[in-house]
C-alpha positions in Angstrom: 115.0 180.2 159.4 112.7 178.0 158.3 112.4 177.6 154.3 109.4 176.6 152.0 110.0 173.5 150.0 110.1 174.1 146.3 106.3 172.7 145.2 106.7 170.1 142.9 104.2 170.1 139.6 103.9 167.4 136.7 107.1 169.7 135.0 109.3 169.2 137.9 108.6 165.8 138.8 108.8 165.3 134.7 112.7 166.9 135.6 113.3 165.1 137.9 112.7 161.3 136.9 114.4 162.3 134.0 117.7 163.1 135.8 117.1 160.6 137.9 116.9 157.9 134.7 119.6 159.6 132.8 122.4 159.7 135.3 121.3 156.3 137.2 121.0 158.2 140.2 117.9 156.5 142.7 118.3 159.3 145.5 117.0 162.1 142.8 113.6 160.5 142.6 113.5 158.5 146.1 112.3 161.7 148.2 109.9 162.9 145.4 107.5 159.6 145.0 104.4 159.0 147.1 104.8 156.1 149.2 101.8 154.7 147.7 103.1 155.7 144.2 101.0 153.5 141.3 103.2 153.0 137.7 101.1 151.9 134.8 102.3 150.8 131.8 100.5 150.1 128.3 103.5 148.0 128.0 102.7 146.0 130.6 99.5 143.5 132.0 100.6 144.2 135.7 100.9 147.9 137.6 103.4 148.4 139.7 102.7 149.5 143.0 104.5 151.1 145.8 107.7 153.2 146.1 109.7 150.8 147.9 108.9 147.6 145.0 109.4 150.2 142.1 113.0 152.3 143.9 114.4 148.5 144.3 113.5 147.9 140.7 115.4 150.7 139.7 118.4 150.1 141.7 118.5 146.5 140.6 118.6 148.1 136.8 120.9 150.8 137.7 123.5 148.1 139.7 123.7 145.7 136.7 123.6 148.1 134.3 126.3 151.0 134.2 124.9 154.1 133.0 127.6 154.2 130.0 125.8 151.0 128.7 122.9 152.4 129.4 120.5 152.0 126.2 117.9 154.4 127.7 117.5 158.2 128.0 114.6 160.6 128.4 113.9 163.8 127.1 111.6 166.6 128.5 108.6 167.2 125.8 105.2 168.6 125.7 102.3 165.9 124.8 99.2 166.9 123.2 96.5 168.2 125.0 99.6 170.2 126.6 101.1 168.5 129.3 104.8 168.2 130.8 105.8 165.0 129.9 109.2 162.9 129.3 109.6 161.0 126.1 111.9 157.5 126.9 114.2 156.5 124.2 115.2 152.9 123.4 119.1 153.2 121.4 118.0 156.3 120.3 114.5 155.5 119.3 111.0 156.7 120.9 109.1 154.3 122.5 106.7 155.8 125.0 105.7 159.0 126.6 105.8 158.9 130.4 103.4 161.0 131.9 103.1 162.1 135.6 100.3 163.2 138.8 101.2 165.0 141.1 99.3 164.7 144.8 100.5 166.3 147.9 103.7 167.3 146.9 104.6 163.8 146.1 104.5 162.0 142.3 101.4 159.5 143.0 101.2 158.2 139.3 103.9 157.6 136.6 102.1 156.5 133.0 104.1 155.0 130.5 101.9 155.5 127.3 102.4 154.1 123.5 98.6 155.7 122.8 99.1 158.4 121.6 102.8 158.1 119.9 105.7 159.6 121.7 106.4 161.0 117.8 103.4 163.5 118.5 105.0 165.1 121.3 106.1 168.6 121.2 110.2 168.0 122.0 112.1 170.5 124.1 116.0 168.8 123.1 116.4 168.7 127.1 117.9 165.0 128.6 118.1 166.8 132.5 121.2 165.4 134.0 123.0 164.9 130.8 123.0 168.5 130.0 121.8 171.3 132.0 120.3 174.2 130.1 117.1 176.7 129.9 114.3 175.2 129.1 112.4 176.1 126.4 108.7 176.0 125.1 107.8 173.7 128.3 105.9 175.6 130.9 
């Protein structure tokens, strides 16, 4: 029997580099990015561009650094105008709201914005792959 694959929208793909970020786990987010996936950072003077150059990035980060060190973690929020979004904490401190498109089933764009503050998010209290529970407020 052939069955439909789930359709991934900005909420899941918000989910899902999450998890992916909070457990250090590359293969959660490998089969969900575009192959010309396109990372833009305010952050940063440079995009990054291309799956491949930003998966090796990660794995690099996630080899040297072992998730219990880990001074990053993400939670699923709500940005204003509403959109899914994932706020990215620094030891415990927000520093930027990552925002995602989605285009043919795949995540294209990944935005990491100061402007506006990750304070003015609507928070949902949900770090995906460090606990697992409903979801609430985020649709």
């Amino acid at each position: 029997m052939n069955q439909a694959r789930p359709v991934l929208t900005e909420k899941t793909a918000a989910i899902a580099f999450a998890r992916a970020i909070n457990t250090h786990d590359i293969t959660l987010l490998a089969p969900l990015v575009h192959d010309n996936l396109h990372i833009s950072d305010q952050r940063r003077w440079d995009p990054r561009v291309g799956a491949e150059n930003y998966l090796g990035m990660l794995g690099k980060y996630f080899a040297c650094v072992p998730r219990e060190r880990s001074s990053t973690t993400m939670e699923l929020a709500m940005s204003e105008p509403p959109r899914p979004c994932v706020v990215e904490y620094h030891h415990g401190r927000p520093i930027c709201t990552v925002l995602f498109q989605v285009h043919a089933g795949k995540i294209r764009h990944i935005e990491k914005r100061l402007i506006p503050p990750p304070t003015e998010c609507n928070f949902t209290g949900f770090y995906p792959g460090l606990e697992e529970e409903p979801i609430q407020g985020v649709n």
